[in-house]
N, C-alpha and C positions, 0 to 999 in steps of 0.2 A: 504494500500500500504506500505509496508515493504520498507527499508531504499534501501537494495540491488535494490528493481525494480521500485524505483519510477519514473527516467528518462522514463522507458518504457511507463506511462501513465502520463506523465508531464502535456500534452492536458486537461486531466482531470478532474471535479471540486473538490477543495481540500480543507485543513483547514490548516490555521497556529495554533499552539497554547501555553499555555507560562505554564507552569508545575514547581513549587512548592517543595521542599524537605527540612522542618524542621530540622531536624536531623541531615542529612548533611551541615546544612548551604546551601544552591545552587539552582540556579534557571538554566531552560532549556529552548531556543526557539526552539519549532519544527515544522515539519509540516507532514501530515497523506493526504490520500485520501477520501472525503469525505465519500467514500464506506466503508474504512476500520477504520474509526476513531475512534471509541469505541473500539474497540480489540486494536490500539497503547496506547489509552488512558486509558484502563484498563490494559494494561503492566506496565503502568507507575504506576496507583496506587497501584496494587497487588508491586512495590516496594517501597510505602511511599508517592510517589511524589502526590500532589495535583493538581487539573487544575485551573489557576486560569484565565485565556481567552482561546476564542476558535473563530476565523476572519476567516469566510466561503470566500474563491475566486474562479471563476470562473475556472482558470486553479492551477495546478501546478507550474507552472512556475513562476506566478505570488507570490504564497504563498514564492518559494524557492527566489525570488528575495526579499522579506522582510524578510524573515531569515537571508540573508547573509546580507543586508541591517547594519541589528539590530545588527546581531553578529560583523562586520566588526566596525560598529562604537565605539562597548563595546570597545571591544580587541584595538581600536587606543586608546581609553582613559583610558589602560592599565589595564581592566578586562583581563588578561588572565589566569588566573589560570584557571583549568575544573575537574570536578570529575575523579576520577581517572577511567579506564575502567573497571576493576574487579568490581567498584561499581554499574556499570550498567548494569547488566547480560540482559537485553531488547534492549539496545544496544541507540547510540544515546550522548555518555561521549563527545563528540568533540565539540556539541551544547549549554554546560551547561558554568554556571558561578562559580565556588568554591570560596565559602568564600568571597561574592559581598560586605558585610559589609564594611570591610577591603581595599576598596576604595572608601566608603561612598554611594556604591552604594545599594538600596532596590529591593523589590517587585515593589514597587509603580515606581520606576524610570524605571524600564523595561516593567512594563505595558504600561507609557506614551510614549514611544520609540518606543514601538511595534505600537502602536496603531497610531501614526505618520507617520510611514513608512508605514503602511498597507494604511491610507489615501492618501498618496503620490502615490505608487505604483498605486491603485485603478482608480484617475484622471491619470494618466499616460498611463494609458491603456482603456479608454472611448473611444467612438467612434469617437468624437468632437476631442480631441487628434491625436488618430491613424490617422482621416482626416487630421490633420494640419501637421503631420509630413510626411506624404506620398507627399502633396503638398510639402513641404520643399525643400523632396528631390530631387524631381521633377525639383525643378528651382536649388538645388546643379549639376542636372545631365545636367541641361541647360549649365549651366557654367561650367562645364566640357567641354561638347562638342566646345563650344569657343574657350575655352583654346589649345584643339588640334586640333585648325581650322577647326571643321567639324561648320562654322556656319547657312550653308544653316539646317542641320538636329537640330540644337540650338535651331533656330527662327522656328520650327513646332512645338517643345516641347513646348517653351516661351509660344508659342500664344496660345497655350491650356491648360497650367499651368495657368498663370498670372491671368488673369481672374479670373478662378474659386476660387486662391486665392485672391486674390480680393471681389470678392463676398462670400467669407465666413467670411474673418475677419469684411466685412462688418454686415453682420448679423448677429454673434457675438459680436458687439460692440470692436473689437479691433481695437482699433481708432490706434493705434500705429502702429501695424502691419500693417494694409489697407494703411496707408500713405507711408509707405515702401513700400510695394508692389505696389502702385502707383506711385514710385519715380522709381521704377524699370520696370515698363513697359512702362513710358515714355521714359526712356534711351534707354531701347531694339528699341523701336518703331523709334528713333531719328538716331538708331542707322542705323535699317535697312532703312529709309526712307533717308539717306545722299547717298550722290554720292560716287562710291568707288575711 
C-alpha cells in the first residue's frame, strides 16, 4: 500500500515499521500494508535504509495511530529535524528523524517508543476494551438525555447499560469500576423510585 492510497485500505491488516539509515544519520517510522510490505520495504533498502522492526496490526489505522503516536511524541521532545525530501526518492522524508544523535536520541530509544505505543495502541483496541468503552458511552448518552430532560428515554438506556456494566467490571475484576457503576445505578434507581 503506497503512501498516496493507504487511507483507501486503512481497514486492512498492516505493518508498522522503524527503518535505519547509516549514512544519513536518520531513523524512519513507517507503516506499509501487510500485502504490500516487502516492495515498501525493499524501496527502503534498495536506498541504504535498514529494517530494524517490523509490528504486524490488525488494521491500518491502528498501525497509522502508533506512527503518529511515536512521531508526535519525538517532534514535542524537539526531534524535528527530517531528511530532506530529495533524499528520499521512495518517498516517506516527513516520517524520519535527521541527525537523532544531536538530541541524544538513538536506535534503541525509538525502538522502545515504538514498541510502547504499539503495546498501548494494541490493549486499546481489544475486544475487553472496545466492550468497556461502548458501555461508557452508553451511560455518557444516558446522561445526556437527562441533561435535556428526555428522562423517561435516560432511564430505558440506564436500565440496560448499568447492568451489563456492572456485570462486566464485575468479571473482570475491576473492583473500582463495579463500585462506581454500582454507586451509579443506585442513584438512577433512587432517583427514578422518589416521588416527582
Amino acid at each position: 500500500m503506497s503512501a498516496r492510497n493507504f487511507h483507501d485500505h486503512a481497514d486492512d491488516p498492516a505493518i508498522l515499521y522503524v527503518v535505519h539509515h547509516e549514512v544519513q544519520d536518520a531513523l524512519k517510522v513507517g507503516i506499509a500494508s501487510a500485502a504490500g510490505q516487502e516492495l515498501r520495504l525493499q524501496a527502503h533498502r534498495r536506498h541504504g535504509w535498514t529494517t530494524e522492526l517490523r509490528i504486524e496490526f490488525e488494521t491500518g489505522h491502528q498501525a497509522r495511530q502508533v506512527e503518529r503516536a511515536v512521531l508526535s511524541f519525538l517532534r514535542s521532545c524537539g526531534a524535528t529535524s527530517t531528511v530532506l525530501q530529495a533524499a528520499m526518492p521512495q518517498g516517506g522524508y516527513t516520517e524520519t528523524l535527521a541527525h537523532p544523535h544531536l538530541m541524544g536520541l538513538d536506535l534503541q530509544d525509538l525502538l522502545q517508543v515504538t514498541q510502547l505505543a504499539s503495546r498501548l495502541v494494541r490493549k486499546a483496541h481489544c475486544s475487553l476494551s472496545r466492550a468497556v468503552r461502548v458501555l461508557r458511552d452508553a451511560v455518557g448518552v444516558g446522561q445526556l438525555l437527562i441533561e435535556r430532560g428526555q428522562k423517561d428515554r435516560a432511564r430505558e438506556v440506564l436500565c440496560q447499560v448499568l447492568p451489563l456494566q456492572l456485570q462486566l467490571a464485575q468479571a473482570v475484576g475491576l473492583d473500582d469500576m463495579a463500585l462506581e457503576v454500582q454507586e451509579l445505578l443506585q442513584a438512577a434507581e433512587a432517583k427514578w423510585t422518589a416521588p416527582a
